[in-house]
N, C-alpha and C positions, 0 to 999 in steps of 0.2 A: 399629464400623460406620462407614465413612468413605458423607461424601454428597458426590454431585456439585453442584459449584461452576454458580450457574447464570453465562452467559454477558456477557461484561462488552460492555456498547455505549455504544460513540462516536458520537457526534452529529459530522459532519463537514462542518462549517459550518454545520450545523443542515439540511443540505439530504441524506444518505445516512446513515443508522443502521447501524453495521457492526460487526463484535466487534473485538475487540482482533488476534484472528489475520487477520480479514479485510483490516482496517488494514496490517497488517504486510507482507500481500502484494501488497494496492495499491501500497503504498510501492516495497518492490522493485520491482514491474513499472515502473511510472513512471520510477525511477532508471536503470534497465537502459535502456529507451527513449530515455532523456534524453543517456546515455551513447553510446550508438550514433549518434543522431541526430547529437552532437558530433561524434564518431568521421568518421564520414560526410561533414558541412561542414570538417572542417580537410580528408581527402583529395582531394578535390574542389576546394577553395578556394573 
């Protein structure tokens, strides 16, 4: 009988409690944001 793993939480500066998947797609999103924004300021100048 397999049990479900309970949920792993990050303390994110001590300021957001989030799980590990949460993490992961804050990450992405920020990166992708960060990337764009860049994108954006070279087109532009």
């Amino acid at each position: 009988m397999r049990r479900e793993r309970e949920p792993v939480w990050i303390k994110y500066y001590g300021l957001v409690p989030m799980t590990k998947r949460g993490y992961l797609i804050a990450l992405t999103v920020a990166g992708g944001t960060a990337v764009v924004f860049c994108l954006v300021a070279t087109v532009l100048g």
